[in-house]
C-alpha positions, 0 to 999 in steps of 0.5 A: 328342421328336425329329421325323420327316421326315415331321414338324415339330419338337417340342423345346424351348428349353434354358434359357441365360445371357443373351448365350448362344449354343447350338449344336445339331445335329438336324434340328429346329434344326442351327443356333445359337439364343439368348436375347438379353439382356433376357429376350427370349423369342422365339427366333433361330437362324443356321446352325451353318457360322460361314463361311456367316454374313452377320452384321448381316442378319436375317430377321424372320419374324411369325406366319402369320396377320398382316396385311400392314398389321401388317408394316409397322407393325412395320417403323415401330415398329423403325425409330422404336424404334432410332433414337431410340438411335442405331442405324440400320435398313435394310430390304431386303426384304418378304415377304407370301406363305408368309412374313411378315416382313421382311429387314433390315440392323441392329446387335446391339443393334437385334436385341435390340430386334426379338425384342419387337415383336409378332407375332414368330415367330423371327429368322434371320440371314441366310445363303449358298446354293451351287450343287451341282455342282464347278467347271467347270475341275475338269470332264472330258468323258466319255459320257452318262448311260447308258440309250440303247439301242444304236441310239443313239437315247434317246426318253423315253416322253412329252416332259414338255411339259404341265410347267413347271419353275421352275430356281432357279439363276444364269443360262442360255444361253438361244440354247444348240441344247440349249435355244433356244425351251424357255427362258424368262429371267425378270425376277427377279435377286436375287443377292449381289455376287461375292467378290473384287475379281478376279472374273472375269463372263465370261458363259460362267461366269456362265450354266455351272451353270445351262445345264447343268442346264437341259440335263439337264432339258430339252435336245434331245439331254441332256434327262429331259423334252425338251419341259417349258419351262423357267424362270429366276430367278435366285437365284445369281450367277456364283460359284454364289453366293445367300442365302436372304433372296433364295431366299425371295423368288424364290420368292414369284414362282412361279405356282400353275398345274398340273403346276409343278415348282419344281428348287431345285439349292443348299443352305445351312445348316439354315434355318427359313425356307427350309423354311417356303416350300418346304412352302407351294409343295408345299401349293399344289400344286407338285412341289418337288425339291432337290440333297441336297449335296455334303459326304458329310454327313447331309442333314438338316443342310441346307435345303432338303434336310432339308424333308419335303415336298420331293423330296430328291436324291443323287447316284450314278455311271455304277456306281450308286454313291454319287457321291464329289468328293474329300474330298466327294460325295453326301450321305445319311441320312433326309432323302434320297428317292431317287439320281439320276445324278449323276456327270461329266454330258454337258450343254450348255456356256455355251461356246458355243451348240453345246458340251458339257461334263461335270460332277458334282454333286447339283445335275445329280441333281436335274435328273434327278429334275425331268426324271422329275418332269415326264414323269410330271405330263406323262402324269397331269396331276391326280396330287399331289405326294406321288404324283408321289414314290410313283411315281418311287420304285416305279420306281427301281432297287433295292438296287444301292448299297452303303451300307457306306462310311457312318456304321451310323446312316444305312445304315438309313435311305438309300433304296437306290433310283436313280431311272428314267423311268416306263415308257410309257403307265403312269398311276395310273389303275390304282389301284396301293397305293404305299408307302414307308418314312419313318424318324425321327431317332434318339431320345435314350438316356433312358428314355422318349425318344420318336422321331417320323415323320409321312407326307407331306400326302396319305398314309396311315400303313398301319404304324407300327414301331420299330427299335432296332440294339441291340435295347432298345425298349419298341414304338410306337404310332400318336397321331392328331392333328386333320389328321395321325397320328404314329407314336412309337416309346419308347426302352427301358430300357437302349436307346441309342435308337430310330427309329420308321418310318412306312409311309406309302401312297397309293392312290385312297380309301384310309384309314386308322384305328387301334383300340387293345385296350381293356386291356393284353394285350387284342386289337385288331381292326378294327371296320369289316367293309370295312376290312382289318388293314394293320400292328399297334403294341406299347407297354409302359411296364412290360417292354422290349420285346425279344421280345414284339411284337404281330403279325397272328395273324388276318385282323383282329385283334392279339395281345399278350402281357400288360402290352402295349398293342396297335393295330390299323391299319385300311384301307379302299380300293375293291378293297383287300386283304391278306394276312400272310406268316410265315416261321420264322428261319434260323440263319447262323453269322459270325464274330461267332457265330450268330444267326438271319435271315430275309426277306420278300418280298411277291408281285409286284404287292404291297405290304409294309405292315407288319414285326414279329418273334414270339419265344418266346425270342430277342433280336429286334434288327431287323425293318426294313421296306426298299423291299417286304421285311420283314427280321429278325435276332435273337441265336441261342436255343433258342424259335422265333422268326418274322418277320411281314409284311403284304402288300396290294394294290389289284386292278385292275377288269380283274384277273380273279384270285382274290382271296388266301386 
């Protein structure tokens, strides 16, 4: 089963020879993972860039519930273990906070003693982080970021000061005029030496990458949030250089205070652990941004970019294009949330203490989106992380990318969005339903292989849909787990695999609940009379489910042809309502032959909540649900063929309007 980025991981280990390094590239584990000799059932992974590597250095992570005095035994017993064969253990690390462990330098054959101490989770070996941004001598002075009115005069609608944000980068000119009195340096400096014996520490290089951003969250003239008070822990050293064993522990030393925006301007390889602790801060509380990356490459090979939790950031350019750097630029796919510019910067220069300079890279994306992130805590002190991403993304700038240029797996699933400060004064204290779409990896080609999306801690899934380019599917449907609801799209017979995409919601009370027919081919309904039909799922094992999909054929209700299981998703929230929109195919005739299409698109002041297609005899290849529009496409035949959507809203107490029909 492949995992959402709404969800962990659920794969399994393939069986290997002793010794025996396997590579692999998923989201799940785009790193290498083995099984030591000896047997040793425990799993160790390390990042699939071998240049990243820091061999001989090794992360030894325990189960969650282990007590403190516990790692320190294990730390004793390793010791003890190894020397008594000659093989030395330096311990440089603890960790007692998201993570339990300990980083450690050993040999190989130490390693091999490790993975059979109790209480061991996984084993990581160690790896580098880096800056997201090109180097300063490559740089161009040109305009600011646009935006500014022609009075010249750029007044965001608060100032971002009830914020806090965490920058974890190298160091900051902290006398900078941009900056000077909004710039705490912290105490903290866990950084790898510099590579090369010629390495130049000038303290404007030292301190470029994070004045910079430092400027573009909060400067007085450059800044998104010219009040939030910024604070430095340095995890890079001046080459934009770090790892993730000192990542981890930089993190171990941030507050959980309200409105805390942690901006984390790196990446490195896929890394478990990184992860890990990014998902503990959004759990207490914190919003937590990260660049994307800079290799025009899936964001999902990377962390923290490919953490769910966390708000991910590419990057585009003065044109709302995606950002490009020679043979690298932006990166894309799922596991991105939103753009942000991105693109020859203004900001504040380490040059001195009144210079500017311009740079690029998704590092400054994502100190837009952190600048955004502390306006918005600044006007709604008391809303949740995952709020704080639902309304950067209802805001955004929609559909002005052209995502042509990237591979046809991922120009489904990058977010067309570029992200905008939200206007003046706007709170969700107007009980506004925002959704988003949350999409899957791509399932394998097997029959039966399953795709899997999760919504973010504090959603509600509203629909579950799957989405199979080539059109061979056998449907979806919504598992309801202790804390959680996974949507599971099934591959089709002949399918070349599927996404299963999850319409995850927030909305103040809002809940969500699905009810299955009791029988193949039996309606499903709602069965709470205060609860609306908010999407409908279809699962056959016996037909591949290319023209039967069960749809909204009543208020509350969901039809199914015979042999397919249907679900009803079911919502309640004060003042909450739906409606269904239904629209025939129309034909288009390309070069490639005819085929049908339509698109829906709820009211202003609606959300889409659900997208499927009814056939009575067409191939439906494609209802997609993309930002607030339901769009279908299906081969030409001679049956009717419609698209459905389902559109709800939450009507505010002041709206005096008749509800909808």
């Amino acid at each position: 089963m492949r995992e959402g980025r709404g969800g962990r991981a659920r794969s399994r280990v393939p069986q290997m020879q002793q010794g025996e390094v396997m590579q692999m590239r998923t989201p799940l584990s785009c790193c290498g993972a083995g099984i030591l000799q000896g047997g040793a059932r425990h799993l160790w992974t390390r990042v699939f860039q071998a240049a990243w590597r820091m061999p001989g250095q090794y992360l030894v992570i325990l189960q969650r519930d282990t007590h403190e005095s516990q790692v320190q035994r294990s730390i004793r017993r390793l010791r003890a273990r190894a020397a008594r064969r000659g093989q030395p253990v330096e311990l440089l690390q603890t960790f007692s906070g998201a993570l339990r462990g300990f980083l450690v330098k050993m040999s190989r054959e130490a390693l091999q003693l490790a993975v059979k101490l109790p209480h061991v989770h996984y084993i990581e070996e160690d790896s580098s982080i880096f800056a997201q941004s090109a180097p300063w001598n490559l740089q161009r002075l040109l305009r600011p970021y646009g935006g500014i009115p022609e009075n010249g005069t750029y007044k965001p609608p608060n100032d971002g000061g009830m914020a806090e944000v965490y920058l974890m980068d190298g160091s900051v000119q902290s006398t900078h005029r941009e900056v000077e009195g909004r710039v705490l340096i912290t105490d903290f400096n866990h950084v790898p030496e510099e590579d090369g014996v010629r390495v130049h520490r000038q303290v404007s290089q030292c301190d470029s990458h994070g004045t910079h951003l430092a400027g573009v969250v909060s400067g007085s003239d450059s800044g998104v949030a010219r009040g939030a008070a910024v604070n430095l822990v340095r995890v890079l050293n001046c080459q934009g250089k770090g790892t993730v064993s000192g990542a981890l522990a930089g993190k171990e030393l941030q507050p959980v205070t309200d409105a805390l925006v942690v901006l984390l301007p790196f990446i490195g390889g896929f890394s478990r652990s990184l992860n890990t602790a990014c998902r503990d801060l959004v759990s207490h509380g914190a919003v937590v941004i990260a660049a994307a990356g800079n290799h025009r490459d899936d964001a999902c090979l990377y962390s923290p970019a490919s953490e769910p939790e966390v708000i991910t950031v590419g990057a585009v350019n003065s044109a709302d294009q995606l950002m490009s750097q020679g043979a690298g630029g932006s990166n894309f796919g799922r596991c991105v949330d939103v753009f942000a510019p991105g693109d020859d910067i203004v900001s504040a220069s380490s040059d001195c203490s009144t210079c500017f300079t311009s740079r690029s890279g998704t590092s400054q994306a994502a100190a837009h989106a952190a600048g955004i992130a502390a306006v918005i805590l600044s006007s709604n002190q008391n809303v949740s992380p995952v709020q704080v991403l639902q309304m950067m993304l209802h805001h955004s700038i929609r559909n002005t990318i052209n995502l042509l240029p990237l591979p046809e797996t991922q120009r489904l699933n990058t977010p067309n969005l570029v992200a905008k400060l939200t206007p003046p004064c706007h709170s969700l204290a107007d009980q506004e339903l925002l959704c988003r779409s949350v999409w899957s990896e791509r399932s394998g080609r097997d029959r039966g292989d399953m795709a899997v999306s999760r919504c973010r801690q504090g959603e509600e899934m509203m629909s579950c849909s799957s989405v199979a380019p080539d059109g061979a599917r056998a449907g979806e449907a919504i598992t309801v787990n202790a804390d959680y609801m996974e949507c599971v799209a099934h591959n089709g017979p002949s399918g070349h695999g599927v996404y299963a995409v999850a319409r995850c919601c927030v909305a103040a009370g809002l809940r969500c609940q699905p009810y299955a027919g009791s029988e193949p081919g039996w309606v499903a309904q709602c069965v709470d009379s205060q609860q609306h039909l908010s999407g409908c799922t279809s699962h056959s094992t016996a037909e591949l489910l290319s023209d039967s999909r069960s749809h909204p054929g009543h208020r509350r209700h969901c039809l199914a042809r015979e042999i397919v299981t249907s679900q009803a998703v079911c919502c309640h929230a004060s003042s909450l309502e739906c409606h269904l929109v239904c629209r025939g195919l129309i034909p288009y005739l390309l070069l490639s032959g005819l085929f049908l299409q339509v698109e829906l698109s709820c009211l202003p002041g609606w959300t889409l909540t659900d997208c499927k297609a009814v056939s009575e005899g067409s191939i439906v290849v494609e209802p997609v649900a993309k930002d607030n529009s339901c769009l279908v496409r299906g081969a030409a035949g001679e049956n009717r063929t419609a698209g459905v959507a389902v559109c709800c809203r939450v009507t505010p107490q002041r709206d005096p309007e008749t509800k909808a029909n």
